[in-house]
C-alpha positions in Angstrom: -14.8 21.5 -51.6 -17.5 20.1 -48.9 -15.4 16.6 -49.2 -12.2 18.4 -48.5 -13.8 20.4 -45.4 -15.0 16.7 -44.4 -11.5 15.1 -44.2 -9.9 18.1 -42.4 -12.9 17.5 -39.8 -12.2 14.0 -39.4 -8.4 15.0 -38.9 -9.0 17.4 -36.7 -11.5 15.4 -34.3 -9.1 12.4 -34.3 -6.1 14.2 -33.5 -8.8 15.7 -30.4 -9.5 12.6 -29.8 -5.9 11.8 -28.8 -4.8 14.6 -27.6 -7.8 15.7 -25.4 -6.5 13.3 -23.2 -3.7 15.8 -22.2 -6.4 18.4 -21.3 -8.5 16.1 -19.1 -9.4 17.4 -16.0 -8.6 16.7 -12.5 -10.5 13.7 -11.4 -10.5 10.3 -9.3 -11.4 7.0 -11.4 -11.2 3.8 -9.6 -11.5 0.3 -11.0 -12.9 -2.6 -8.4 -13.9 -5.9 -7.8 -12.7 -9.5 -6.9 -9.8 -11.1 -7.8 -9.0 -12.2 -11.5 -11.9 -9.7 -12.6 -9.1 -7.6 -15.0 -8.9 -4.4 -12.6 -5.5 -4.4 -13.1 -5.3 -5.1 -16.9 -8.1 -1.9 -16.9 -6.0 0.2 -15.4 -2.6 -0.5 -17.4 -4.8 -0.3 -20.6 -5.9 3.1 -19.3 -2.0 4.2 -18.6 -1.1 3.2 -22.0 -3.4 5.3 -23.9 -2.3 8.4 -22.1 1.1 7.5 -22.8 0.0 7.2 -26.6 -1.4 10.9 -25.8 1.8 12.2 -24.8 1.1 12.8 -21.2 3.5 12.7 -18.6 2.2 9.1 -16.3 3.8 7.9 -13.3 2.6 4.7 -11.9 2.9 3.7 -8.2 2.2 -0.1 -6.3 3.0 -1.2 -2.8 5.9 -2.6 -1.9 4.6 -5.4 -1.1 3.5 -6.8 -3.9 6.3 -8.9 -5.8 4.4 -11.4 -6.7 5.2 -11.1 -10.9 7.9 -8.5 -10.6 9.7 -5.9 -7.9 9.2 -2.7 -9.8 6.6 -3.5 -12.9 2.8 -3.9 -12.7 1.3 -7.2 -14.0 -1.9 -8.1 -14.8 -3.0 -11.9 -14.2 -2.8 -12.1 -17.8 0.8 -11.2 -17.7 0.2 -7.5 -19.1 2.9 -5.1 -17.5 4.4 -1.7 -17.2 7.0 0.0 -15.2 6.1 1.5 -11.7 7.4 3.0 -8.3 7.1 0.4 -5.8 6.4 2.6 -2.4 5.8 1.9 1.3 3.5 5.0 2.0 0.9 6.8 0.3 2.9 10.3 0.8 5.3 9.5 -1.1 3.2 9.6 -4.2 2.7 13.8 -3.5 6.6 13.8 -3.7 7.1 12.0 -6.6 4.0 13.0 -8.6 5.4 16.7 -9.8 4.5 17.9 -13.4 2.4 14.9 -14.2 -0.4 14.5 -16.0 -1.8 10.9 -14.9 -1.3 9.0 -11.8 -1.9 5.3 -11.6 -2.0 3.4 -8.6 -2.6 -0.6 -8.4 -3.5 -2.9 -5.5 -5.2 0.5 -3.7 -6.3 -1.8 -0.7 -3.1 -2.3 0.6 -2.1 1.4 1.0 -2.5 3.3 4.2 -5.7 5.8 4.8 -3.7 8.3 3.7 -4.3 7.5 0.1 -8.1 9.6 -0.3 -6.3 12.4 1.0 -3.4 12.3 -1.4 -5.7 11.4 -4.3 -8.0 14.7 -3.6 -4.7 16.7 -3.2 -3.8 15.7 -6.9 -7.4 15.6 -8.7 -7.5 19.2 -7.6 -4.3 19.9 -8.7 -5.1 18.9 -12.0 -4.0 15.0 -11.9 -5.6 12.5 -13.2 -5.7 9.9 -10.3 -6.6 5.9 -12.2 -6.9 3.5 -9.2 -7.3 -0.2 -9.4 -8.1 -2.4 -6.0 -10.0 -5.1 -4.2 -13.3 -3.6 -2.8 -13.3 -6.4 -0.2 -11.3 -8.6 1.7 -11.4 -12.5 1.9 -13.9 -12.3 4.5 -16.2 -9.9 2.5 -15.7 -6.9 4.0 -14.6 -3.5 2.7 -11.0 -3.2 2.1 -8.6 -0.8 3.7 -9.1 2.9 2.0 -11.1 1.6 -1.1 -14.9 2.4 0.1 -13.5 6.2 0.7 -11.8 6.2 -2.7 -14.9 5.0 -4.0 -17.3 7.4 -1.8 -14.9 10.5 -3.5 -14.4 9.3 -7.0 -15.6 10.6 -10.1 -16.2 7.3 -12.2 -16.2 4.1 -10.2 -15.7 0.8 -12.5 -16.7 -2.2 -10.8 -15.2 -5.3 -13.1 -16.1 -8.8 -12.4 -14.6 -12.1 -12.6 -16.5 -15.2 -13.0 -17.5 -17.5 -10.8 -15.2 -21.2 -11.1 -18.0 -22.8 -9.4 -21.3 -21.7 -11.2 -20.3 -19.4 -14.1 -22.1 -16.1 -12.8 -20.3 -12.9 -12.1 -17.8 -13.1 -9.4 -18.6 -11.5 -6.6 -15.6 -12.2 -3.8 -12.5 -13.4 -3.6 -12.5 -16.7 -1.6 -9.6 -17.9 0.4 -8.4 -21.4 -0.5 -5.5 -21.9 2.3 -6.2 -21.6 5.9 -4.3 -18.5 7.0 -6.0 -15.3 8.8 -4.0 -12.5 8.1 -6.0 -9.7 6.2 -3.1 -9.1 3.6 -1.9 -12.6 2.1 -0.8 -12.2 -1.6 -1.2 -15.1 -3.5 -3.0 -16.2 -7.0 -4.6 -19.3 -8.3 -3.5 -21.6 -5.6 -4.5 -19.6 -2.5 -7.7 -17.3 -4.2 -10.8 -18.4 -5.9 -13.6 -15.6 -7.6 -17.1 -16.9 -6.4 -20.4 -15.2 -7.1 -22.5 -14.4 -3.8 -24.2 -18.1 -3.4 -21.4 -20.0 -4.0 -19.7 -17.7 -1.9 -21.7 -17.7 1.4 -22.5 -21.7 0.6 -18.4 -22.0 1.1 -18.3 -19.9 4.0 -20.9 -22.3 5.8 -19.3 -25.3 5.3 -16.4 -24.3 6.2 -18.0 -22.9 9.5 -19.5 -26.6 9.8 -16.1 -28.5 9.7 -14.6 -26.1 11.9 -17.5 -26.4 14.2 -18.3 -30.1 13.8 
């Protein structure tokens, strides 16, 4: 009898398991760090399993990005999954009824609309998964990322590694010679550098443009 009331216990918490996911509250997760660190890998995985519990997902990226695909979200690692490309972050509150999980990749490149429109759903009910850059090639903090951060619940911070040193990455470094903030590019235009390597770079670089 006690074995018996065992195995309906384990039954019972593993089908919780899954399906508390449907009866998570509204909240504001967001997944940062450099590029090739896995944020956006983290955040499909994420998607998945609430699609595994049955909850109504709809995913959103800029425009912008078509670097692997027009409409899908890729990972580096060439994970994807369908998504609404959009231009503006109010477009999400439009398309977003009678969901269950928003996800939203390459935050930093959204308008600073986008805390706003995360807080709206979070205290709707939504849960809001963001993935994005916390800074920009220069090091600095990147478009409305520090305010998603500032009203998250759970911030992730993932990290790459360094090609130069091994250690954690800690920014992207820019490999071309271009000065526009938003330049989408990959292996041959970005490197992941840890903060040494990183400000070593940026000083010789300062040297041959000085010298």
């Amino acid at each position: 009898m006690q074995f018996l009331k065992r195995i309906c216990n384990f039954a019972s918490n593993m089908n919780n398991s899954i399906n508390g996911e449907a009866h998570h509250p509204g909240r504001i997760e967001v997944i940062c760090g450099s590029m090739f660190s896995g944020k956006t890998e983290e955040l499909i995985r994420r998607l998945r399993r609430a699609k595994f519990a049955r909850q109504k997902v709809e995913i959103f990226k800029p425009a912008i990005d078509v670097r692997y695909s027009e409409e899908d979200v890729v990972s580096h690692d060439q994970k994807h999954i369908l998504s609404t490309p959009i231009d503006s972050s109010a477009s999400i509150l439009l398309l977003s009824t009678d969901i269950d999980v928003v996800g939203i990749d390459e935050a930093q490149f959204f308008d600073a609309g986008l805390p706003a429109v995360c807080n709206e759903l979070a205290n709707r009910g939504v849960r809001v998964i963001i993935a994005g850059l916390d800074m920009d090639y220069k090091g600095a903090p990147f478009g409305p990322m520090p305010a998603l951060c500032a009203i998250a619940d759970d911030v992730t911070k993932v990290h790459a590694i360094c090609v130069k040193c091994g250690n954690l990455a800690y920014a992207s470094h820019r490999l071309v010679d271009n000065d526009r903030r938003v330049l989408l590019g990959e292996t041959q235009e970005y490197e992941p550098l840890c903060r040494k390597c990183y400000q070593k770079v940026v000083e010789e670089e300062k040297e041959r443009k000085n010298g």
